[in-house]
C-alpha positions in Angstrom: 0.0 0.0 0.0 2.9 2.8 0.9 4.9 2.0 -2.6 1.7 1.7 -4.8 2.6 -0.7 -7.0 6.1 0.2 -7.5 8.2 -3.4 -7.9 11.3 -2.0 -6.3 13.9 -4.8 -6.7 14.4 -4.4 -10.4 15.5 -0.7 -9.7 19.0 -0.3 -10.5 21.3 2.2 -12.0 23.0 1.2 -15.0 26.7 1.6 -15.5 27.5 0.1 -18.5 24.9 -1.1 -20.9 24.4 -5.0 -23.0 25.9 -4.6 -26.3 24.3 -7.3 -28.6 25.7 -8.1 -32.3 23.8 -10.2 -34.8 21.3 -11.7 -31.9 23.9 -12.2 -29.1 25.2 -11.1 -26.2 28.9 -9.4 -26.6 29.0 -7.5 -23.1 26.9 -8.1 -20.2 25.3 -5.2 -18.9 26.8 -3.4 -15.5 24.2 -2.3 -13.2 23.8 -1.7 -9.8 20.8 -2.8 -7.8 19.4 -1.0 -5.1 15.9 -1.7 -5.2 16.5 -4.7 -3.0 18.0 -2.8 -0.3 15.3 0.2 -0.4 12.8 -3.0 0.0 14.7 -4.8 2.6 15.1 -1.1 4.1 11.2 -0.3 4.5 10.5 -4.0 5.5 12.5 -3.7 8.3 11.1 -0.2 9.3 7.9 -1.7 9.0 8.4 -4.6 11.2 10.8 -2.7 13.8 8.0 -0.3 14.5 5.7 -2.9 15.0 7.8 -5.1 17.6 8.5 -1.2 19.6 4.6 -0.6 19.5 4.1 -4.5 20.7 7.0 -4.3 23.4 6.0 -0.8 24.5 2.6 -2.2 25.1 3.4 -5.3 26.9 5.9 -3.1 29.5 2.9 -1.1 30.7 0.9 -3.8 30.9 3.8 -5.0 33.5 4.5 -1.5 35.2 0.6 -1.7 35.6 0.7 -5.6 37.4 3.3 -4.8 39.4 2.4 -1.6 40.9 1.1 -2.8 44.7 -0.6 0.9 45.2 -3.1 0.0 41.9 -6.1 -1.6 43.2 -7.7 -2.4 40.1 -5.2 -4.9 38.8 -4.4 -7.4 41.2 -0.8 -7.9 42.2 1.2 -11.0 42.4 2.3 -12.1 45.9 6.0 -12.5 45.2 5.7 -8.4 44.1 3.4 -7.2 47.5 6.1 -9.3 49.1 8.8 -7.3 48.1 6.7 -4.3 48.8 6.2 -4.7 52.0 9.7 -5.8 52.5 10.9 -1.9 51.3 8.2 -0.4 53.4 9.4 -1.8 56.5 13.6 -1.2 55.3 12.3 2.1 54.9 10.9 2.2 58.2 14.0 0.8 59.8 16.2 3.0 58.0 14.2 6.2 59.8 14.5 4.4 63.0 18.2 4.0 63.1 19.1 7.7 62.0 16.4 9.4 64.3 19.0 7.2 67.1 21.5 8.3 65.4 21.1 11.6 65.3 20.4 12.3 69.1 24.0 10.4 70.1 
């Protein structure tokens, strides 16, 4: 649909044309092709934005799952494990340099 049409492997620029005497061939033609490449090229552009749009989608779908403050998605254990598990660190943490800081 983006190229229309357009066949763009047999896109080439030539360097040296075919010279033909009495039916046959008596040089090849020198050309070269590009069209491949600028195929190749757009394929892959294609196909790259696709997997970012696809792996872009899927991480927020994670962030979302593992976020222990969102309520509508429910958490795995192993994650409000781990959450709870910084909360009191954190906690801790405060502790000790309140001590500290009276010494």
């Amino acid at each position: 649909m983006l190229t229309d049409g357009i066949n763009l492997q047999t896109k080439k620029i030539i360097l040296r044309e075919a010279m033909v005497k009495n039916g046959e061939k008596t040089r090849e033609q020198v050309a070269i092709g590009y069209g491949k490449l600028l195929e190749v090229g757009v394929d892959f552009v294609i196909i790259g934005f696709t997997v970012f749009i696809i792996v872009k989608f899927m991480n927020s779908l994670r962030k979302q799952a593992q976020d222990p403050n969102d309520k509508k998605v429910i958490t795995p254990k192993d994650i409000e494990f781990l959450n709870n598990l910084n909360v009191l660190m954190e906690k801790q943490n405060q502790l000790l340099e309140e001590g500290f800081s009276k010494t």
